[in-house]
N, C-alpha and C positions, 0 to 999 in steps of 0.2 A: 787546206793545208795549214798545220800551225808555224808557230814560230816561237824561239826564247828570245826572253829579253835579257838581255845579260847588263847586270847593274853593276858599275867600275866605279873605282876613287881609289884618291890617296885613304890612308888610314885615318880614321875619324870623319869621314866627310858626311857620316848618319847613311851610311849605306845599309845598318840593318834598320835604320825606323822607315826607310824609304821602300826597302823592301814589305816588312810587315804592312806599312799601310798599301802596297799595290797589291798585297794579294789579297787585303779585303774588300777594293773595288769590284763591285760583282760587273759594272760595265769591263772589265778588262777580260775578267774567265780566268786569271792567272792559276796555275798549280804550281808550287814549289819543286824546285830539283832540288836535295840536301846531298852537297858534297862529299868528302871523307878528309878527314885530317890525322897525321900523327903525332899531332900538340896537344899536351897535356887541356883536359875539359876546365873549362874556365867557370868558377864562380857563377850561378843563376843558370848554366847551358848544361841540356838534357841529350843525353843519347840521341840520334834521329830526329832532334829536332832542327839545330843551327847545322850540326854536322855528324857524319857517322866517322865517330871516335876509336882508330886504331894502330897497330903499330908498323913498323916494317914489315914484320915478315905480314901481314895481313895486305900490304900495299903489294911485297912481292907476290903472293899469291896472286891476289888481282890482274897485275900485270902479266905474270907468265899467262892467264888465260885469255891476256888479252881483249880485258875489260877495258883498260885506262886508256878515257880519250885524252885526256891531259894532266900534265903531273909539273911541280912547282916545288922543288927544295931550297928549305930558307936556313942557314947557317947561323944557328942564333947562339945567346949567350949561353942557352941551354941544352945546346945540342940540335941537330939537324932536326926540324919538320916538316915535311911534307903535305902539302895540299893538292888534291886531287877529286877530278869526275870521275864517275865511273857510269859504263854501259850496263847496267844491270836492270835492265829490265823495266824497269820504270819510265822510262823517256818512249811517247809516242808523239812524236808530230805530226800524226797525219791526223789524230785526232782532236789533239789539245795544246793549247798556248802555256807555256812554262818561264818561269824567272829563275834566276840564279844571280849569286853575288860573287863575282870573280878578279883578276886583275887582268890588265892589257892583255901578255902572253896566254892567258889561259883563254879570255874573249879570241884570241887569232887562232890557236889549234882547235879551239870548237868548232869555231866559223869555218875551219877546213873539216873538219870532222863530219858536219852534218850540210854543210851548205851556206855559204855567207848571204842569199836571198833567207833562210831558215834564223838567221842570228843576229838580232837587233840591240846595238850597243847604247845602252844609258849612261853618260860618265856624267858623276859629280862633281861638282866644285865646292872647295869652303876658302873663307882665307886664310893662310898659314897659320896666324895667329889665335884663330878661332880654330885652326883644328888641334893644333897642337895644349889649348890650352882645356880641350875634350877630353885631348888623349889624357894628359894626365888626372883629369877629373877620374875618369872611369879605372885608370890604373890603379889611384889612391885606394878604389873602393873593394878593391882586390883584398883577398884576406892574405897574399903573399904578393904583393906588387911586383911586378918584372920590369922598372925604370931604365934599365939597359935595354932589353929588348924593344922597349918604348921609343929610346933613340934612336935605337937601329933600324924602325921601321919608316920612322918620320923621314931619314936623313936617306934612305933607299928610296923611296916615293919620287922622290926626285928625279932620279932617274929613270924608274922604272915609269912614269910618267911622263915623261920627257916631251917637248912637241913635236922633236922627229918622229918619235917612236906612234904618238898616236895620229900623225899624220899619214905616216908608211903602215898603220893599220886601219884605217880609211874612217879614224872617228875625228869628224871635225864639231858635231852639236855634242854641247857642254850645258848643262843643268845646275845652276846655281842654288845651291840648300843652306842655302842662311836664314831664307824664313819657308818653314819644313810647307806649308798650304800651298802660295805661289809655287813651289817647287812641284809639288805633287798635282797641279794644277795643269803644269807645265806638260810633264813628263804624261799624264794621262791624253790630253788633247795630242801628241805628237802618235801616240801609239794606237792610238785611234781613229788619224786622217787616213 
């Protein structure tokens, strides 16, 4: 039987370098799940690769047929976004171990979706000050930086992160990615006991 790993963090906590490098551990077997977004495609990200890039009515289609295990609107500087899984076809666990990169809420509706023995939570840590001072690194390099929406994400983290919240979602081991090796060290030994 497989299972997803589902990788969580605040914003910046190098959730996608942590992602890329587990899926090149050939000891893990990892397959990518790529989610769907309807936030404009960022800088360096390719169709189908980070995420499948579309709009509302493409989320409502989805939905009415009752594809979407979970769905996530973010009210930002630039108008609503939505992040979302979708059931299409691609996701077998009875065959194969999968990774995705998600937030708490979206780790709790999978885990009901498919089976919380099925859905293994990796959450990251950085220190505030290290991540926030990522985020703006990688904003800067933006060819149209979104600094608001940078706040907004930082300053939501907060809460959506909360220790109730990931307590009453039953993630209590936390992975430290300050030095990206120990980390990936870490995170592999665990998913492998």
């Amino acid at each position: 039987m497989g299972k997803m790993v589902y990788l969580m963090g605040k914003s910046s906590t190098g959730k996608d370098t942590v992602y890329k490098q587990l899926l090149r551990k050939e000891s893990l077997g990892l397959k990518k799940i790529v989610p769907y977004t309807t936030r404009p495609i960022r800088d360096g990200e390719k169709q189908g690769r980070e995420y499948f890039f579309t709009d509302d009515n493409g989320f409502r289609e989805l939905d009415a047929q009752g594809k979407v295990i979970e769905a996530r609107a973010y009210h930002t500087y630039h108008g609503v976004w939505r992040y979302f899984t979708v059931d299409d076809g691609n996701i077998d666990l009875v065959n194969n171990d999968y990774i995705i990169i998600g937030t708490l809420e979206s780790f709790v509706k999978t885990a009901e979706y498919f089976g919380r023995d099925k859905v293994v939570p990796v959450l990251l840590e950085v220190d505030d000050g290290i991540r926030l001072q990522r985020a703006l690194d990688r904003e800067r390099r933006q060819e149209n930086p979104r600094y608001q929406e940078l706040c907004r994400r930082y300053l939501a983290d907060e809460e959506d992160f909360s220790e109730e919240k990931l307590e009453a979602a039953g993630v209590t081991l936390k992975f430290s990615n300050e030095n990206l090796e120990k980390c990936l060290s870490e995170i592999e030994a665990y998913l492998l006991h």
